[in-house]
N, C-alpha and C positions, 0 to 999 in steps of 0.2 A: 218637765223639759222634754224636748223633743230626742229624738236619737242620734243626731250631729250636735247638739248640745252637751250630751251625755259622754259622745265621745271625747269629747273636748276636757270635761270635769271628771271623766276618767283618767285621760293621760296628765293632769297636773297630780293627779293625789296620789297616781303613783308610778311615778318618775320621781317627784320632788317630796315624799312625804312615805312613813313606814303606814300610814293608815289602810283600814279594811273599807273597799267600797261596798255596797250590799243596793242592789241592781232591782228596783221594784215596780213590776209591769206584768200588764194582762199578755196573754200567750198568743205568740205570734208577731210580738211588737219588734221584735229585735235584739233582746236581749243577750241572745248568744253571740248573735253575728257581732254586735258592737264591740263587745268585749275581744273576743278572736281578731277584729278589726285592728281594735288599739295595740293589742300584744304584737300583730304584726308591725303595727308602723312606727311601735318603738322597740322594734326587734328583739322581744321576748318571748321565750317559749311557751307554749300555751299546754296547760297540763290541767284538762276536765277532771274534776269528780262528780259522779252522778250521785249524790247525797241521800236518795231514794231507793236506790239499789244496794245499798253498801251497809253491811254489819260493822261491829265495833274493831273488829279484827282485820278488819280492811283498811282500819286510818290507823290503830295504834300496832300493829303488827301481832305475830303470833308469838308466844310465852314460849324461852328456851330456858334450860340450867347447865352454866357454864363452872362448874364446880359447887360450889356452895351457893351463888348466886343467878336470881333469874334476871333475863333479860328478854327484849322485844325484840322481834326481827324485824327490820326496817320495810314497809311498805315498796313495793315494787312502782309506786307512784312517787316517789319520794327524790322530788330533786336531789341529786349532790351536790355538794360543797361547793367543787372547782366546775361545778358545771354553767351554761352558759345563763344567765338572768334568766328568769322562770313565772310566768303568771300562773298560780294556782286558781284555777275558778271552782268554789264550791258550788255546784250548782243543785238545784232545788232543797237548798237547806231547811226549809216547814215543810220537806218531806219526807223527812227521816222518818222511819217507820217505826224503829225502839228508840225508846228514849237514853237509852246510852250511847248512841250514835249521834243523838244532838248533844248531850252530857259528854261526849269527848270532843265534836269539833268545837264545841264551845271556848275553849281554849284555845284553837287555831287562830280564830278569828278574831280573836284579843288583840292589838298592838302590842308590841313587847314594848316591856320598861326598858328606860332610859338604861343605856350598853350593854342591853342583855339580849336574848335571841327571840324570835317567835317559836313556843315548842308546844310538841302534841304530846303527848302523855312524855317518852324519854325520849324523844327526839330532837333535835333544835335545827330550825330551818338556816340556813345561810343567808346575811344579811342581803344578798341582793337580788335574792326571790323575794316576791310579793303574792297576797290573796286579795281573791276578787269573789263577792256573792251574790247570788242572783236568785231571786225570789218571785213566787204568782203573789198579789196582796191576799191578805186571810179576808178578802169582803165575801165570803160565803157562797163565792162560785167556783172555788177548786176547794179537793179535798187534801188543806194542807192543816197544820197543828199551829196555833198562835205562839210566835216569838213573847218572852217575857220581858221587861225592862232590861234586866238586869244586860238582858243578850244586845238588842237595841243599843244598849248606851256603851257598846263597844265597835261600834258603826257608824260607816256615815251614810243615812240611808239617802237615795239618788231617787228619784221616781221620776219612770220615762213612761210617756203618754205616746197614743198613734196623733200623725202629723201627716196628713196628704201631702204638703208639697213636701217634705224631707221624704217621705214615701216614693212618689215621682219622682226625685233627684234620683233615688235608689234604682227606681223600676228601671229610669233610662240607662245608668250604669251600667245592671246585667244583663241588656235588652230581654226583659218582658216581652213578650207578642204583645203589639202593638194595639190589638181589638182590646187587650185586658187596661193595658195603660190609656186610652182614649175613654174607657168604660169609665175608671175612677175616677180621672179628672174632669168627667160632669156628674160623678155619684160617688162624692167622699162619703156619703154619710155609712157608705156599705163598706167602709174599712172598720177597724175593731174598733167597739164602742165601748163605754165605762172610762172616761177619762177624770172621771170625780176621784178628789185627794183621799188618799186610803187611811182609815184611821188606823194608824200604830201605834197609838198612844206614848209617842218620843216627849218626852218632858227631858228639861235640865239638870243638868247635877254637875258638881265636879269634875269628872270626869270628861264628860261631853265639853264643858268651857274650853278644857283645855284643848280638847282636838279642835275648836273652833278656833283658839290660839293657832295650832301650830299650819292648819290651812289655811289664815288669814297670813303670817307670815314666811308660808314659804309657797304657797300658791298665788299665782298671776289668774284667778278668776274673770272671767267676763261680770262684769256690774253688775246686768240683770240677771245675774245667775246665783251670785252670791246668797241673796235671801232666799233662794228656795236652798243650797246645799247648807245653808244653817240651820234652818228646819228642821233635815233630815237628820242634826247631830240632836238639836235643843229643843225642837217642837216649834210650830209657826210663831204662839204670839210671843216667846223668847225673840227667836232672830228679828220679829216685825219691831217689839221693839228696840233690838240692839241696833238694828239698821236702822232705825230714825235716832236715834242718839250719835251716832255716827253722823250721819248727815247733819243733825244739828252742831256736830264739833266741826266737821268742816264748815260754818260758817261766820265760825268766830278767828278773829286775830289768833295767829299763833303768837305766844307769848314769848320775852326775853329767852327765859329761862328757858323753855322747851331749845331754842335754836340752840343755846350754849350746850346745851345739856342731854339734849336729846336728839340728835340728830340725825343720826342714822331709822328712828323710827316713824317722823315725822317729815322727811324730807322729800317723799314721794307729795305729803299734805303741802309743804309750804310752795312746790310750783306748780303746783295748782290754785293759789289763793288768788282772788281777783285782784285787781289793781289796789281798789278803795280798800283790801283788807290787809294789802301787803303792805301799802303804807301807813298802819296803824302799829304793825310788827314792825317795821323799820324804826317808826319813832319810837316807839318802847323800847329797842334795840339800843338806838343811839344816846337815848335818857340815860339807860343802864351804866352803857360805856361811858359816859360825862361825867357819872361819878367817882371815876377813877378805881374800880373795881380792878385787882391783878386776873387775869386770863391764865390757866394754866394751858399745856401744848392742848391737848384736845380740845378746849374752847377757841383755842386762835383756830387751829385748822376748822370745827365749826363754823366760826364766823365767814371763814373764808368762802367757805363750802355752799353757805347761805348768798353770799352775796356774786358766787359764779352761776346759781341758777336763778338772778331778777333778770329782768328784761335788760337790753343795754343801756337806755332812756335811765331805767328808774336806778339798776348800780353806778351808773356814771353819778347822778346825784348823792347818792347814798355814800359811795367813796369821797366824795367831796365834801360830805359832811363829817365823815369818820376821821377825813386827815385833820381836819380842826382839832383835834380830842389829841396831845403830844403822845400818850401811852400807846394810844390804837394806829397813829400814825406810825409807829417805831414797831409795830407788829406787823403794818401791812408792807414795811419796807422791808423787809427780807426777802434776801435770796429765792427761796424754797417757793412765796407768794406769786414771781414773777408771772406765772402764769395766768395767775386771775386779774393782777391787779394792775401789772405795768401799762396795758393801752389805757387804761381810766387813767391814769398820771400823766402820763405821755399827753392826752386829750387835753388835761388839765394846764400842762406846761406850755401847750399850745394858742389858751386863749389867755392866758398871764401874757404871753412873748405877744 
């Protein structure tokens, strides 16, 4: 992805989500700027650590004894609690130089469990700070140390490529001298090169599904973005296959049961179903209900909910079919319905009269 792509799958994953981005580009792409970028325009503080430069005693603090007990002294980088939302950005993290400096942010960059904190050795960050990491790739042209799975699969790794025209958008913004900007745009090929997929060897686990989970569900991704930010959780031929299995569910009927039943997960799927698929769900729908099946509250509002996002054409018929049915008629006459249901009746009473 480009670097206004990037910014985009930065600010959903963390605004809407406790996950670690981890930021994978050749030098000079942009990497810091975007990040800086994002923390401004979702007006969080931006709080560097140079990853390269920093001993262990610089993220976990320094050893005190307060009586009988030792404790850490809190890092002078160290968000407070009541302080204002906070981007931490680990920056050159395969740069750490001891390896107990990667063996301690190691833990930073964990998502925390469910109602628990994100913490570094005895610290615990405050839930509405967030971390961001930014990496050179290990392809054997900086001297950085290889991340191991185990790190990997507590990331969502992002890989931002160079992109002349997002470059050019850029140039114009902070007016470049104009001989430089005229230069590139007839000689991209002299902006940074090596745009080949970095091998990180990110394979699936546990773990990773589940961030896949919680970005699918609380993130508003761009489509063609999607399969590359699964990638970076699962490995390509995961997400390659999870997105064709996806795409081949959207192209079958959503079923009864899903609409009754499921409805809050699938109802971004069901108004998007084409005509010829919506009416194969509506007749399955109406089959169901003919049988005289009882509806409990959540299924009525369901059904209701289903038949406020058809088109007008195809709920005007669909209500007219459902008031045949006496059970489903005496559900859609309520009160509480009027809003979905009274102009379809109203319509209906109109070509009886």
């Amino acid at each position: 992805m480009n670097i206004d792509q990037l910014k985009t799958v930065l600010r959903e994953i963390i605004t809407r989500t406790d996950l670690t981005p981890c930021v994978v580009g050749h030098r000079g792409v942009g990497k810091t700027a975007a990040i800086i970028q994002v923390s401004e325009e979702i007006d969080f503080s931006y709080q560097p650590l140079r990853l390269g430069q920093m001993e262990v005693g610089d993220l976990v603090g320094i050893p005190y004894r307060n009586e009988n007990v030792m404790h850490w002294s809190r890092p002078d980088w160290w968000p407070e609690v009541d302080a204002k939302p906070t981007l931490v950005h680990c920056d050159e993290l395969n740069r750490a130089q001891q390896e107990d400096t990667l063996q301690a942010i190691f833990q930073f960059v964990e998502p925390p469990a469910q109602g628990q904190h994100r913490a570094l050795h005895t610290h615990k960050l405050a839930s509405q700070h967030r971390v961001v990491v930014a990496i050179n790739p290990p392809d054997g042209t900086y001297q950085v140390a290889p991340l191991d799975r185990a790190l990997l699969d507590r990331m969502v790794v992002l890989q931002v490529e160079s992109d002349a025209a997002c470059w050019g958008r850029y140039a114009q913004q902070q007016q470049f001298n104009p001989l430089i900007r005229q230069f590139i745009g007839g000689n991209d090929a002299f902006l940074a090169t090596g745009n080949n997929s970095y091998d990180l060897q990110i394979e699936p686990s546990e773990r990773a599904w589940e961030m896949v989970s919680i970005l699918k569900q609380k993130c508003c991704l761009p489509a063609e973005l999607e399969m590359e930010v699964y990638s970076g959780v699962i490995g390509r031929e995961a997400a390659v296959s999870f997105s064709s299995w996806c795409a081949e569910q959207r192209q079958r009927p959503l079923s009864a049961e899903q609409i009754l039943n499921n409805w809050e997960q699938i109802a971004e799927q069901a108004a998007d179903q084409r005509d010829d698929i919506q009416a194969t769900s509506m007749s399955e729908l109406s089959t169901l209900l003919d049988s005289e099946i009882r509806l409990d509250r959540s299924q009525q509002d369901n059904l209701v909910a289903y038949i406020e996002i058809l088109p007008r054409d195809m709920r005007f018929g669909f209500v007219k079919t459902l008031l045949q049915i006496p059970t489903v008629a005496a559900i859609l006459s309520q009160d509480c319905y009027d809003h979905a249901i009274l102009d379809v009746i109203s319509k209906i009473s109109e070509e009886v009269a």
